[in-house]
N, C-alpha and C positions, 0 to 999 in steps of 0.2 A: 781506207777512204770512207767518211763517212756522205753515208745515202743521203742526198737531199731532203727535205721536209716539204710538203705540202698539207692542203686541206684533203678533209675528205668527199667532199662535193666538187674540188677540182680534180681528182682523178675518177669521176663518175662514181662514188659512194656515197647509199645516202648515209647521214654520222646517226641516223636514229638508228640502224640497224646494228653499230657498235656498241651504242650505248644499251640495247635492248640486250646486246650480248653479255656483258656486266652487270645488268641489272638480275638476269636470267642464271648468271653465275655465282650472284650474292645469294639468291633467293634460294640455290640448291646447295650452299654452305660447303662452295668450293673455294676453295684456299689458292686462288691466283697469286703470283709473285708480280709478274711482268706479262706487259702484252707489249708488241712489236709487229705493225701490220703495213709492207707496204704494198702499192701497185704499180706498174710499170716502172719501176725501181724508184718511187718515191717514195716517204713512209707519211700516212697519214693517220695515222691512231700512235701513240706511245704512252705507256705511265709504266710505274712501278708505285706497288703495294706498299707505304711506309710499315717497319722501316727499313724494307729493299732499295736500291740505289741503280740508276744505271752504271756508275764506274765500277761495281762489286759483281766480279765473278762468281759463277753458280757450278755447283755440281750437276753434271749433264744425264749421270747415269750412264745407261746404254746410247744416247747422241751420241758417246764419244765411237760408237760402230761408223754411226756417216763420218765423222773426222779421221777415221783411221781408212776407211774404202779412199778416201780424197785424197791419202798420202800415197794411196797403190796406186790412184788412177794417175798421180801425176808420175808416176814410175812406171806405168803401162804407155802412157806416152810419151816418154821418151826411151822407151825400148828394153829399160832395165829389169822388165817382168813383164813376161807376156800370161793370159791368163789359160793357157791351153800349159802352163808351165807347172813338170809336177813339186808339190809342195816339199818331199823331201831332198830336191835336188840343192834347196838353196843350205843346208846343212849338212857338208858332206864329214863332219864329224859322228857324226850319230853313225856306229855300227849297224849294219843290216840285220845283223843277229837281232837286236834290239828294237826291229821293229816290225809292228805285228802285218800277220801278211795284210794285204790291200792298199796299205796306204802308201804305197810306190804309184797307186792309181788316183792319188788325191792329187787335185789340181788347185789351180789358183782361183778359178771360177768357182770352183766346190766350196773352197771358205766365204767367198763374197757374197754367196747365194744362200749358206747356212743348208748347201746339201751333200757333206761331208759324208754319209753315211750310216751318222749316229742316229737313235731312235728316242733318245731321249737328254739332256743338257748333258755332258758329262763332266762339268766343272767343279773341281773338289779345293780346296785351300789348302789342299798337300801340294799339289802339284806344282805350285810355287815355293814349296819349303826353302829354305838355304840348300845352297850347292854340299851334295852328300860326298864330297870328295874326287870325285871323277875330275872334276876340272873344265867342264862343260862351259860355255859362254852365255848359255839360254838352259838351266837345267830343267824348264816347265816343258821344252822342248821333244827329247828324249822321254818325258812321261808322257806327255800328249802321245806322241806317235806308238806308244807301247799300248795303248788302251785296249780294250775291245771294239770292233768293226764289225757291228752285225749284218749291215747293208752294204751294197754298193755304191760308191760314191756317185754323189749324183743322179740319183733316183730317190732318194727321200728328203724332202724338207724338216730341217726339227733345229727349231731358234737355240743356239750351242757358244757357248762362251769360248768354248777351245778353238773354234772356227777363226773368230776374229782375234784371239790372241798370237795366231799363228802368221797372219795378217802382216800382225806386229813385228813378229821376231823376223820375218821375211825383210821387211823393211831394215830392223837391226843389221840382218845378215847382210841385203843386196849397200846401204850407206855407210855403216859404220859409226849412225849414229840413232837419235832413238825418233819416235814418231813425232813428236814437237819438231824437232830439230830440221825434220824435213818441211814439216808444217809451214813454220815460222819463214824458213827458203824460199817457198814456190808458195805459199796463199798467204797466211798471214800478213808477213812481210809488204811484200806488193798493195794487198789490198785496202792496208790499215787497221787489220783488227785490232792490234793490243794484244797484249799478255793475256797467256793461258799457263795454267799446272795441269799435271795429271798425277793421278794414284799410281805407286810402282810397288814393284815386289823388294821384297827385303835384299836383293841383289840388284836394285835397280832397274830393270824392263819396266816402263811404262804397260800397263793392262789390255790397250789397245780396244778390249773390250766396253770398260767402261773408267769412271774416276778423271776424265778432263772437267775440267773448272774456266768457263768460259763466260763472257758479260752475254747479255740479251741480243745485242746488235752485235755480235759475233753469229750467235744462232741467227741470227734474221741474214745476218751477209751468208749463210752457209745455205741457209733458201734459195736467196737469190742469188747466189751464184750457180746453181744446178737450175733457176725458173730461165738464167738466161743463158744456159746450153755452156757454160765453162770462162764466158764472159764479164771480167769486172766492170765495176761503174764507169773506169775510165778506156775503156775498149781492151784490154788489158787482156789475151787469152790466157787462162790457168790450164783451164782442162779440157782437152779435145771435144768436140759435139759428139762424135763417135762413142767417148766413153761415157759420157752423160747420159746420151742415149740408153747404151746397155744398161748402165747404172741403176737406173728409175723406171724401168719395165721389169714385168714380169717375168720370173722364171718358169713359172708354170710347174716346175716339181710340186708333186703332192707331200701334204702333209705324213711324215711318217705315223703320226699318232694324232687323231680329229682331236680338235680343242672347240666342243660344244659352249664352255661358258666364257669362250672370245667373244669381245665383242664385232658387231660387220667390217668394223675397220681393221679387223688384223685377222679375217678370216679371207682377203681380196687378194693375195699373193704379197710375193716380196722380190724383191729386185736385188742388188749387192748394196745389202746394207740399207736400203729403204724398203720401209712398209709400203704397198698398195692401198689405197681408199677407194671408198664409195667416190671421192671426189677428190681426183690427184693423188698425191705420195709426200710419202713426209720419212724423217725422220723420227727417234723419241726415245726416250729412257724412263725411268717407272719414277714413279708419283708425279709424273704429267709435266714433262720437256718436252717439247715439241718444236722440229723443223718444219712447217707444213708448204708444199710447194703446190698454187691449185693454177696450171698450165694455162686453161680454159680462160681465166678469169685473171691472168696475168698479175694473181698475186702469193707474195709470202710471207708467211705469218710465223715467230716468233712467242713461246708463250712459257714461263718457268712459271713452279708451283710445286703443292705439297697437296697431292689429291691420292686419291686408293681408287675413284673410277675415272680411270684415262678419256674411257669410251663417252662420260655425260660431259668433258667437255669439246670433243668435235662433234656431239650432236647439236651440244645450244653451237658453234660455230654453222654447222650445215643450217640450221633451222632461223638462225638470225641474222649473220654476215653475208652468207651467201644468197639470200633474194634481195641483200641492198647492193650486190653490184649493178653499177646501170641503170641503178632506179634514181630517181630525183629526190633531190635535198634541198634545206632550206637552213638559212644564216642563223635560223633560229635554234635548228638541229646541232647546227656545226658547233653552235658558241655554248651550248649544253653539252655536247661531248666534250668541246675542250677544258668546259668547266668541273665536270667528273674525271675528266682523267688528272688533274689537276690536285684533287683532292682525296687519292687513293690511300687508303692506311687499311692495318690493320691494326685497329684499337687500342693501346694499352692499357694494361690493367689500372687502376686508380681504387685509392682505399674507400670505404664507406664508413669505415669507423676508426676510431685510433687507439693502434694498437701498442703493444709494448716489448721489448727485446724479448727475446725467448729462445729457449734451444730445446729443439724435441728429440728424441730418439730415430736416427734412421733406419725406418721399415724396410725400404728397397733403394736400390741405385740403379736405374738405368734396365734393371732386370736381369744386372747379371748374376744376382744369386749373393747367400750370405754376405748382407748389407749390415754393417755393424759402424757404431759410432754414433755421433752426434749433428744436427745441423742446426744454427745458430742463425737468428735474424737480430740485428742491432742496427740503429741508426745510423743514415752518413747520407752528407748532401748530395741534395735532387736525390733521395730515397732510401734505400734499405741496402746494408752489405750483409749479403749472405753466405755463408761459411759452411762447408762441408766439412767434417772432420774424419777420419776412419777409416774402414775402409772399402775397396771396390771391387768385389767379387774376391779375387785372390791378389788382387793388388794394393798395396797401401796407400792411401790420399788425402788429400788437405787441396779443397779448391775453394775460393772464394772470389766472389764477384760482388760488385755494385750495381742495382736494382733502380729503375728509376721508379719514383709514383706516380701515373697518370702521363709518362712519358717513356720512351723509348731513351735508355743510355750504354754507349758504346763502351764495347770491355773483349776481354778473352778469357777465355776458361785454358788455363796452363797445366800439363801434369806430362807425366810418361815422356817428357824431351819435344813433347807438341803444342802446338797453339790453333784455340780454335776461334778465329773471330765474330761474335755474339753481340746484338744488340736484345737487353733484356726489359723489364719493367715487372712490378710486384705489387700487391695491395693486399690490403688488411679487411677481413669481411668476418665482423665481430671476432672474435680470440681465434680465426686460423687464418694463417698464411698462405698465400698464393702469388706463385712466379711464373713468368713464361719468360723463355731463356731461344731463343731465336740464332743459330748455327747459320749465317745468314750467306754464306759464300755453299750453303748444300738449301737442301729442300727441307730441312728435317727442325723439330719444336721438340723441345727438354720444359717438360713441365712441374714444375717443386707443389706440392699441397700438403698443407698440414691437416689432422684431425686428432684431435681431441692429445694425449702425448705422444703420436708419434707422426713422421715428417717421409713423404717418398717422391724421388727423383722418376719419373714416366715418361715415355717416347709419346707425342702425339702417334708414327708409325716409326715402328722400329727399321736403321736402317737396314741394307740388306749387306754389308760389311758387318752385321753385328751389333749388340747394346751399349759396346764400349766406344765413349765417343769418339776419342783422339784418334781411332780409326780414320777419320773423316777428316784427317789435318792432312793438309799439303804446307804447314807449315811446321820447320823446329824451330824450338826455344832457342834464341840467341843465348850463346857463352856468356 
């Protein structure tokens, strides 16, 4: 169901105060994708960044923790997990031998809380290897629970990937089917989201953790439906008040290890799967996803991008948004805000000179190391086709794409059995080349630059799956 539309001076905002937020986020050369802000479940602010889309699912990061908490809470209410329930009971496959002492004391509340006992992430990319022959249903399962347990469960906080992957496999075990599956049942479904992917392991398991790929007004309904205690737009209950409740309060476990260069909002506590703020609780996943739910203020905010400081943008949020609840607006405010949000982009590139086909030598690819081969710019309508040739780390590749100039144009980068959908653009600034290649369903910028005979593929930030992109596909190549 989608949320109604209003202004922002009828839900008591004034619109300078959004616009001052935008303006204040251009100014500190933050990489906004989407903003999505309603109040009393109206939305009255929306754009995306050209050339982001609202029908184009994003990579959430870690957001996909709140989606994976929301598919327990809906399984704690209707009785198929209770959270006082220990976590190795739901796999009675796993040998005791096999598992190291204490975590017969792991509970369901201890993953939701991320106070499982660990003292430090213990997420390794073995642990989902292929099934080593056992025959295991879940074999990241049997390696989680074999770890080291320096703590007691439930007496240290430490933000842990294996926590909420177990989340996951729980859900596996109590349905039979995977965390979308349930999603899709009990919230999606019902509420009208739309289509979502998620990242899974080479046998399948959804991450649970992170890798959901969801639109903006998915993150915005996942707001509001925790700002209105488990209720959809259309009175619709998802999820108990009781579990919302717990949900989005503090646990109060202390940090096992102080994190000085957090910023104040992820130093306020955590709840199952939601961060604490200075102001309400939110959701988020790294390079600045954000569910932000502010109770007080009876609003929720929605916000995807490609940033490295999470923390500068819910400070311009606290410092701009929130003194214009309440405050008075004017038609002149409102019809300027809707005129910026209207006209959001990020730039494309446009030539300043005219250049000429070229192939340089590739210097680097992506960073994965011994980069060899060639990369080729030649002409082709609305801009430039660019051609990778060689190869990519230890893999060999041939990718080419069409560049627009002075404009954004839609393509994919195809290799390894994946597709990654890309809106790119390129130009010519005297004899070197320059592309920005936009991975527009994640967070993440592939930059191509030439100098002088040699050419190299760069992450604006590398993701945290790695340099190699097709990581980042929830899509395969069609047969």
């Amino acid at each position: 169901m989608v949320l109604p539309r209003t202004s922002a001076t009828a839900v008591a905002v004034d619109p300078a105060g959004v616009l001052a937020f935008l303006d204040a986020a251009d100014r500190a050369g933050l990489e906004l994708h989407s903003v999505m802000m309603a109040r009393r479940g109206q939305v009255f602010a929306e754009g995306w960044w050209e050339p982001y889309a609202a029908d184009t699912v994003h990579l959430g990061y870690s957001l996909s923790k709140s989606f994976t908490a929301t598919a327990i809470g809906v399984l704690v209410d209707e009785g198929r997990v209770g959270l006082d329930d220990p976590v190795v009971g739901f796999f009675p496959w796993i040998d005791a031998s096999d598992v190291t002492p204490g975590y017969e004391r792991l509970l369901v509340r201890h993953c939701l809380s991320m106070t499982t006992g660990h003292t430090e992430d213990m997420w390794t990319p073995t642990l989902v290897a292929p099934d080593d022959g056992r025959g295991d249903p879940d074999p990241a399962v049997r390696r989680i629970l074999a770890l080291p347990l320096p703590a007691e469960p439930g007496t240290v906080f430490t933000y842990n990937q294996v926590a909420t992957y177990l989340l996951g496999a729980i859900i596996r075990a109590v349905t039979g089917g995977d965390i979308l599956d349930l999603l899709r049942a009990r919230v999606f479904g019902p509420l009208g989201w739309g289509e979502a992917a998620w990242h899974s392991t080479a046998y399948g398991a959804q991450l649970g953790f992170s890798g959901i790929h969801v639109t903006t007004e998915t993150i915005l309904g996942l707001a509001q439906l925790h700002l209105d205690h488990g209720v959809g737009p259309d009175g619709q209950r998802i999820l108990s008040q009781t579990w919302v409740e717990e949900a989005t309060r503090g646990t109060g476990a202390p940090r096992a290890v102080p994190d000085p260069e957090a910023g104040p909002d992820w130093n306020a506590g955590y709840g199952f799967s939601f961060w604490q703020a200075r102001h309400g609780y939110r959701g988020d996943g790294a390079f600045g996803q954000y569910a932000i739910v502010l109770p007080e203020e009876e609003i929720a905010i929605a916000i995807t991008s490609e940033v490295d400081d999470m923390q500068a943008v819910l400070d311009l949020l606290w410092t701009h948004v929130l003194p214009a609840v309440d405050r008075p607006g004017t038609p002149a405010g409102e019809s300027a805000l809707r005129r910026r949000l209207g006209i959001l982009e990020r730039p494309p590139l446009a030539s300043t000179s005219v250049g000429e086909d070229g192939t340089w030598a590739m210097t680097d690819a992506f960073g994965l190391g011994q980069a060899r081969g060639s990369v080729s710019v030649s002409r082709a309508v609305g801009g430039w086709l660019v051609t990778l040739d060689g190869s990519l780390g230890e893999r060999p590749g041939r990718i080419a794409l069409t560049v627009g100039d002075g404009a954004w144009l839609p393509g994919e980068l195809v290799a390894d059995g994946a597709r990654l959908p890309v809106m790119a653009c390129g130009s010519w600034t005297g004899s070197d080349f320059a592309a920005d290649i936009r991975l527009v369903e994640t967070p993440h910028t592939i930059r191509l630059r030439t100098r002088g005979d040699g050419a190299a593929f760069s992450w604006r930030y590398v993701p945290l799956s790695g340099p190699w992109p097709f990581a980042l596909s929830v899509h395969r190549e069609e047969a």
